[in-house]
Each structure stands twice: as C-alpha cells, then as structure tokens.
Chimera marker file (.cmm) of the C-alpha trace (Angstrom):
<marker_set name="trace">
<marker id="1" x="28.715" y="79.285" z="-31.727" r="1" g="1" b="0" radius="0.5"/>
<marker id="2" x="31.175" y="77.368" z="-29.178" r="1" g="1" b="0" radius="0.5"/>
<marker id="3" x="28.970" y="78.423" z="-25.857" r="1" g="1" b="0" radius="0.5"/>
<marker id="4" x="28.597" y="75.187" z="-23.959" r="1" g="1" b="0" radius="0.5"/>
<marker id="5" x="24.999" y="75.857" z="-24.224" r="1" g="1" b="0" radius="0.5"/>
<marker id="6" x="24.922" y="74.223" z="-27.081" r="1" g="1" b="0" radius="0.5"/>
<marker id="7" x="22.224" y="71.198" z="-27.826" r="1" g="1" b="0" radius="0.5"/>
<marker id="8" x="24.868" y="68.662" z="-29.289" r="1" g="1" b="0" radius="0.5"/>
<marker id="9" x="27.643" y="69.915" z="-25.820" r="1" g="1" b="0" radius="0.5"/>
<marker id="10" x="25.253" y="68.623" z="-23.477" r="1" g="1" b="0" radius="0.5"/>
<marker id="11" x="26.094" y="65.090" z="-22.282" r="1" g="1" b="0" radius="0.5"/>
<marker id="12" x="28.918" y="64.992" z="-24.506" r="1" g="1" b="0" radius="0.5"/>
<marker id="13" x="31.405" y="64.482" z="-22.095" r="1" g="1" b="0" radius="0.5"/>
<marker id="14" x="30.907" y="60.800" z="-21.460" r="1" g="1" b="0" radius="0.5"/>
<marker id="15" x="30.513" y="60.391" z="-25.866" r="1" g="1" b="0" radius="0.5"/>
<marker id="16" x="34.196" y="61.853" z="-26.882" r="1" g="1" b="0" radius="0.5"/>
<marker id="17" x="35.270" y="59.622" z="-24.121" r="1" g="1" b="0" radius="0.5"/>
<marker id="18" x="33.494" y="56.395" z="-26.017" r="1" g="1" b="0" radius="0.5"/>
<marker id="19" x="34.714" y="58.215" z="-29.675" r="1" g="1" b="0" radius="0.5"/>
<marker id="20" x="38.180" y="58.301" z="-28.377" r="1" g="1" b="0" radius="0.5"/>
<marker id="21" x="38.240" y="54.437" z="-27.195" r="1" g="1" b="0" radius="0.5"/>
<marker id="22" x="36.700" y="53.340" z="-30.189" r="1" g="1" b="0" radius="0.5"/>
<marker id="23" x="39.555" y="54.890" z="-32.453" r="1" g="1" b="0" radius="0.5"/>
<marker id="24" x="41.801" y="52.943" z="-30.251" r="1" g="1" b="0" radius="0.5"/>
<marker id="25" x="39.707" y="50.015" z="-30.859" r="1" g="1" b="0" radius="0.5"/>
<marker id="26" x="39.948" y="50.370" z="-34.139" r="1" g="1" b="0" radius="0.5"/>
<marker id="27" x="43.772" y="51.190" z="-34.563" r="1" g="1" b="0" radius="0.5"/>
<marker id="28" x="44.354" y="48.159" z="-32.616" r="1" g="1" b="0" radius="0.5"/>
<marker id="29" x="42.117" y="46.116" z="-34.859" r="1" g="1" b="0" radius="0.5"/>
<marker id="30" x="44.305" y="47.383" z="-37.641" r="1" g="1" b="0" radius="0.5"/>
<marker id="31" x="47.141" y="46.951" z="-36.327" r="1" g="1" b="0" radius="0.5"/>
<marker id="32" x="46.820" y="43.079" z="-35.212" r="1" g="1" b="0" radius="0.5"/>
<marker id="33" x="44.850" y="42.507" z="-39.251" r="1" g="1" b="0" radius="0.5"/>
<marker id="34" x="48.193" y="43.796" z="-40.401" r="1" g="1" b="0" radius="0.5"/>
<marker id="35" x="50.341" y="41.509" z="-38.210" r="1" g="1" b="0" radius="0.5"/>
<marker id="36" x="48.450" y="38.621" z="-38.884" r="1" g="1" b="0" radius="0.5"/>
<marker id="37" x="48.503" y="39.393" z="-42.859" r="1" g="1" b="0" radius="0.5"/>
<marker id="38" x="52.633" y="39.330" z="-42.501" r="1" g="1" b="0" radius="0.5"/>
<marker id="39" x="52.613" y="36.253" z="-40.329" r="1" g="1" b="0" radius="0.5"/>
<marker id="40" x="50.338" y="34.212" z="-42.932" r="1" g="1" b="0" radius="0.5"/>
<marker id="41" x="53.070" y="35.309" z="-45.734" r="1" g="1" b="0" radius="0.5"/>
<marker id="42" x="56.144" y="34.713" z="-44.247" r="1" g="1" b="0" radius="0.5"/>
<marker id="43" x="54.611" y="31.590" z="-43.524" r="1" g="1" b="0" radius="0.5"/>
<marker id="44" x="52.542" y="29.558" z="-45.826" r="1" g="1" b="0" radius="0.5"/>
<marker id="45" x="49.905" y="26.524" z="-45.064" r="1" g="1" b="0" radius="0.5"/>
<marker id="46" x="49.458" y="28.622" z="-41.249" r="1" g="1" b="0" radius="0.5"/>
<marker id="47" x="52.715" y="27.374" z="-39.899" r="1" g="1" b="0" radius="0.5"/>
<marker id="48" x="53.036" y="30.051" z="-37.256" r="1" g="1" b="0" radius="0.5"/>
<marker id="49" x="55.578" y="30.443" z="-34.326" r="1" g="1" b="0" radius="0.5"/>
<marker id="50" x="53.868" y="28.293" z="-31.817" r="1" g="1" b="0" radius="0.5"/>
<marker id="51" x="52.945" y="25.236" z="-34.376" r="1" g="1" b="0" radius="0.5"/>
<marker id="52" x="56.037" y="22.697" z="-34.859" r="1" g="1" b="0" radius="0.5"/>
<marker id="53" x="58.433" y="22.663" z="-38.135" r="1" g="1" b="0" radius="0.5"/>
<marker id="54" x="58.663" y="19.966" z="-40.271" r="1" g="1" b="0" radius="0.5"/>
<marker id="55" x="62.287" y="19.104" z="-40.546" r="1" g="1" b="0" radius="0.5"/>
<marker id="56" x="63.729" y="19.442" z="-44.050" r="1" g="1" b="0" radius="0.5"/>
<marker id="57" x="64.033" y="16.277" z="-46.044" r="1" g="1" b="0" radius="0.5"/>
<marker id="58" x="67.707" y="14.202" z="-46.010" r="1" g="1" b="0" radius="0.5"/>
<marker id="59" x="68.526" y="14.080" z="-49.511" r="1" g="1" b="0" radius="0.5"/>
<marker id="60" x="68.185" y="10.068" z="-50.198" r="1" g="1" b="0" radius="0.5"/>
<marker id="61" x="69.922" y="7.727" z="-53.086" r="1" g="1" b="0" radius="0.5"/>
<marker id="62" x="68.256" y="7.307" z="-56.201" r="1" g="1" b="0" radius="0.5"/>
<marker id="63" x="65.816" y="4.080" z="-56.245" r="1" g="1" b="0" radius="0.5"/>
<marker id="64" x="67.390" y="1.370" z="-57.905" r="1" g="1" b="0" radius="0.5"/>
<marker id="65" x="65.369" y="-0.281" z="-61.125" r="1" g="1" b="0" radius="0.5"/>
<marker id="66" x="64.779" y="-3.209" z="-58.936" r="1" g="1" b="0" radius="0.5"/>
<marker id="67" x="62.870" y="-1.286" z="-56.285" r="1" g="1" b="0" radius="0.5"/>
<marker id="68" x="60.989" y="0.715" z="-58.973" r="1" g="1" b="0" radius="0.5"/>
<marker id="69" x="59.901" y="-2.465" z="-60.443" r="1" g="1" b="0" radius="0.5"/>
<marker id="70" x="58.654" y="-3.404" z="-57.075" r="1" g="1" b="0" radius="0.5"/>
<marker id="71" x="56.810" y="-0.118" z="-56.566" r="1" g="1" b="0" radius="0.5"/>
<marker id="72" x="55.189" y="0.209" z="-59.623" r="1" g="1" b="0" radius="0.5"/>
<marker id="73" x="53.613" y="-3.388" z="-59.048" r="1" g="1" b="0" radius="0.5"/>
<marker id="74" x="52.759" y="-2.627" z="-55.632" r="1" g="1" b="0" radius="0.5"/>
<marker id="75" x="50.908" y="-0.133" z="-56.165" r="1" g="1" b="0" radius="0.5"/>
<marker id="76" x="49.176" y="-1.721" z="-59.543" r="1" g="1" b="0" radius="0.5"/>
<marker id="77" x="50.926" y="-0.170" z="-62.447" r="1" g="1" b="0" radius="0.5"/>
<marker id="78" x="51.868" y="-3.305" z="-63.552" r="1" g="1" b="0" radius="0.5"/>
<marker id="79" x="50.459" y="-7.109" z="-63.552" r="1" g="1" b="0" radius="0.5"/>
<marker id="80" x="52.217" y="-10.122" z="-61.801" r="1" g="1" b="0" radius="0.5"/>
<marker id="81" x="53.453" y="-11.780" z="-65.163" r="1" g="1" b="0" radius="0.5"/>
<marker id="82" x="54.752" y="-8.427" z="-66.491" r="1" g="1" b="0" radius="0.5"/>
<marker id="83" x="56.593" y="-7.983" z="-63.063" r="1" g="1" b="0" radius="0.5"/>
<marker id="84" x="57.655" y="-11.528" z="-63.395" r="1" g="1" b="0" radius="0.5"/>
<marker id="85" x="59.135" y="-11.313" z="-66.689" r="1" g="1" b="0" radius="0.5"/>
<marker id="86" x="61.163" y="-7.416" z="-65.655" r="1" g="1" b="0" radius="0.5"/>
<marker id="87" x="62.407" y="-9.310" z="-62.941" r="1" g="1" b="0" radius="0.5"/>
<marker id="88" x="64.028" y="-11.891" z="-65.017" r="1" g="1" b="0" radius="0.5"/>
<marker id="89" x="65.334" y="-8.959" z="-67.112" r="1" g="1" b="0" radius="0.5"/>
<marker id="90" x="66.801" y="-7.369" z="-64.543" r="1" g="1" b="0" radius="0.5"/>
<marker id="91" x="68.486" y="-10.844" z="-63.575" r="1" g="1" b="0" radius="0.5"/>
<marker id="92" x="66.866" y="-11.556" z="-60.542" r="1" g="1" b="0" radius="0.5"/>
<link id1="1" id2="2" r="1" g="1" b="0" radius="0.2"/>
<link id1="2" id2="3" r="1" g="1" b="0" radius="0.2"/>
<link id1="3" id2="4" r="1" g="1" b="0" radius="0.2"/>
<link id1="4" id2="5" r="1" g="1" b="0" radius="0.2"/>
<link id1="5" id2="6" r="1" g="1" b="0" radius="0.2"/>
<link id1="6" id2="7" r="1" g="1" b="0" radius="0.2"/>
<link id1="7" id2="8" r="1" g="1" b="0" radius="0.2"/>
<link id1="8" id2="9" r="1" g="1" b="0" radius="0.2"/>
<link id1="9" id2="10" r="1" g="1" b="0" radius="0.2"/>
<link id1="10" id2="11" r="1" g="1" b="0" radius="0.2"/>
<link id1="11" id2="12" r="1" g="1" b="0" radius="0.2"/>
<link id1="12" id2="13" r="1" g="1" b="0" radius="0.2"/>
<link id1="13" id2="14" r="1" g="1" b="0" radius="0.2"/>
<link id1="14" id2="15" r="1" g="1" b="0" radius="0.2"/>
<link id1="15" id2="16" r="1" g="1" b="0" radius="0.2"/>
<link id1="16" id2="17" r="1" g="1" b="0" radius="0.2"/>
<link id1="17" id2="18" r="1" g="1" b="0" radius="0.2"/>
<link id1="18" id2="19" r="1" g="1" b="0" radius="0.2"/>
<link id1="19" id2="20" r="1" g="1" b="0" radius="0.2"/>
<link id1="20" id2="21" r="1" g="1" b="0" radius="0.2"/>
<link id1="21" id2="22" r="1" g="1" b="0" radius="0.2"/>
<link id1="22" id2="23" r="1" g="1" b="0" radius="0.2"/>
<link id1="23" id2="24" r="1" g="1" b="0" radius="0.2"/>
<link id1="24" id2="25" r="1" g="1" b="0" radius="0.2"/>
<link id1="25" id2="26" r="1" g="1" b="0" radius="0.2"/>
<link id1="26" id2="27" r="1" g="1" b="0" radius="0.2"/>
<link id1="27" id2="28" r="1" g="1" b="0" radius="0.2"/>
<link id1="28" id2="29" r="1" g="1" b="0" radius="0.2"/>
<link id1="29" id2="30" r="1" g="1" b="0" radius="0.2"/>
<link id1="30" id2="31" r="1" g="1" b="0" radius="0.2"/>
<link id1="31" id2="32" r="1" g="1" b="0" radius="0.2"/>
<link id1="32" id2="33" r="1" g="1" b="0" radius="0.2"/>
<link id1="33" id2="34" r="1" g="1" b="0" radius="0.2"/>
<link id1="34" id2="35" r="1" g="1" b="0" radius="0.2"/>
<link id1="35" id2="36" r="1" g="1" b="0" radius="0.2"/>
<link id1="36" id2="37" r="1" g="1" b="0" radius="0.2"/>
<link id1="37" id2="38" r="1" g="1" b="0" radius="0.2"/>
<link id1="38" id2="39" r="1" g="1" b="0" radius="0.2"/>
<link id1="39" id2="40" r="1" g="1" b="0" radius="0.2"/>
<link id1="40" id2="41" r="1" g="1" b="0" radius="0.2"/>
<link id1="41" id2="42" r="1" g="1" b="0" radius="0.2"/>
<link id1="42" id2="43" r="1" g="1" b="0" radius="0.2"/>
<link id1="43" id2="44" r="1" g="1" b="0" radius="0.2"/>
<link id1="44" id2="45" r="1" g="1" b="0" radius="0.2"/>
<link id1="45" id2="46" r="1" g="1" b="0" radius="0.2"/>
<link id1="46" id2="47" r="1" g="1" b="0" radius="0.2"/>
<link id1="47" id2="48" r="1" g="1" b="0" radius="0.2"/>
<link id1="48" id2="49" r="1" g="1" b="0" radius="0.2"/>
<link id1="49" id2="50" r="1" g="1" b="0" radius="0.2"/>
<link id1="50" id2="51" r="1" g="1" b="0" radius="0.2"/>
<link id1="51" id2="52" r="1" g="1" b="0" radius="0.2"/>
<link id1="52" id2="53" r="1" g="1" b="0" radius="0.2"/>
<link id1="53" id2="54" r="1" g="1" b="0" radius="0.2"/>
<link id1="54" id2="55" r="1" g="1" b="0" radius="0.2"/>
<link id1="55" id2="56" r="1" g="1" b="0" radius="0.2"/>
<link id1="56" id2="57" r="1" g="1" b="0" radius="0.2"/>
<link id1="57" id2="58" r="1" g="1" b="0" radius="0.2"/>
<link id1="58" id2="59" r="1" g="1" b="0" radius="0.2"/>
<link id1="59" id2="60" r="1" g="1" b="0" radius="0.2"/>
<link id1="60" id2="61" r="1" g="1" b="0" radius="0.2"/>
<link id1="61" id2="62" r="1" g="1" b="0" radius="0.2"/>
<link id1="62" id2="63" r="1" g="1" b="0" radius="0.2"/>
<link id1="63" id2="64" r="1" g="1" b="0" radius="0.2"/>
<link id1="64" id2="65" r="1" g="1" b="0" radius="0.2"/>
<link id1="65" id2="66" r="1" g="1" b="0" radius="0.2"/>
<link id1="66" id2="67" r="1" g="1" b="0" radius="0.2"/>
<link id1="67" id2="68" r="1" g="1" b="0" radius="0.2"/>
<link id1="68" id2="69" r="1" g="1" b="0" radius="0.2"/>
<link id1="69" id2="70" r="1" g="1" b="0" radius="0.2"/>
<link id1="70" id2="71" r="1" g="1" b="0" radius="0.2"/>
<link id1="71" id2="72" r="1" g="1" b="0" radius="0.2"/>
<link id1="72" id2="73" r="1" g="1" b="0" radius="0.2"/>
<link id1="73" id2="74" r="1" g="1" b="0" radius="0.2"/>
<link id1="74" id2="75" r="1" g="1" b="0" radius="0.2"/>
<link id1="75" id2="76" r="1" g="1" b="0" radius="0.2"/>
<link id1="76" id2="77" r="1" g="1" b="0" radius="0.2"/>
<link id1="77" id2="78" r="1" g="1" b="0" radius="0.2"/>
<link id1="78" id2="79" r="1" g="1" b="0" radius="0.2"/>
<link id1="79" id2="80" r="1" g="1" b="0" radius="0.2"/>
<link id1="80" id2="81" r="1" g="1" b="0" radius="0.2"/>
<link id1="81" id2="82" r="1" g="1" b="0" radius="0.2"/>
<link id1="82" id2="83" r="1" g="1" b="0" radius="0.2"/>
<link id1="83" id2="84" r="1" g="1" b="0" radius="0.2"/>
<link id1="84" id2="85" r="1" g="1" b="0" radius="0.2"/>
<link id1="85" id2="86" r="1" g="1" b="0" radius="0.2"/>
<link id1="86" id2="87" r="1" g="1" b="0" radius="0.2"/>
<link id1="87" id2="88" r="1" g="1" b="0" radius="0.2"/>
<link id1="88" id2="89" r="1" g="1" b="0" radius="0.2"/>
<link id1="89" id2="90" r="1" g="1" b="0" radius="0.2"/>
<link id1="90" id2="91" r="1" g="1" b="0" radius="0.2"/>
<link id1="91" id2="92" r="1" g="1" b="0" radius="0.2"/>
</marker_set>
C-alpha cells in the first residue's frame, strides 16, 4: 500500500512541490483580502495611507440674515423684488 511503486507516486515529486506553493499562494491571497477588508473599514470613501487627508473643517460664525438673504437669491430661491423688499426689512 505505501511501496513507491505505486501509479499515483510516480512523478509526484515535482506535484507536492506545485501543491505546497499553491497553499502558500493561497494563504497569501487570504491574507492580503483580509488586510485590504480592514483598511477599507477603518477608512471609508478608499482614503488609504498613501492618498492625502482632508483637513477637518474650522468651525465658522453663523451666517448673518443679510448674507442668507443674499444666498438664497443667488442661487434662485427667491426673485429680485422679494429680495428687494427683505432687504429693506432688514434695513439695508
């Protein structure tokens, strides 16, 4: 039963030595899925260690009604003689 005359021994030699580099292969494969798995949650929206950080945001002073007023027509929310007539209300 374990003569080396057996048909599946011969020219085996070189195949256990392919078997045993593909379960390195593989563990490597697993190992770099499993790194890559932590990297993408500890950080979100792929902002890895090579890619620059955005620096956090200065806390800034509340707009004043004035400069909402002027937002809210630039950007159409409002028409010219309602802006117009806020403006006035405002006392400017």
């Amino acid at each position: 039963m374990w003569d080396r005359n057996d048909y599946w021994y011969h020219g085996a030699s070189a195949g256990g030595w392919l078997m045993f580099g593909g379960m390195i292969l593989v563990t490597v494969a697993v190992v770099l899925l499993v790194v890559y798995l932590v990297r993408q949650t500890a950080h979100p929206a792929g902002a890895g260690a090579f890619t620059a950080q955005a620096a956090p945001a200065l806390p800034t002073a509340p707009e004043t009604p004035r400069e909402i007023l002027k937002r809210r027509y630039a950007n159409g929310e409002i028409e010219r003689e309602d802006y117009l007539q806020r403006l006035s209300d405002l006392g400017g």
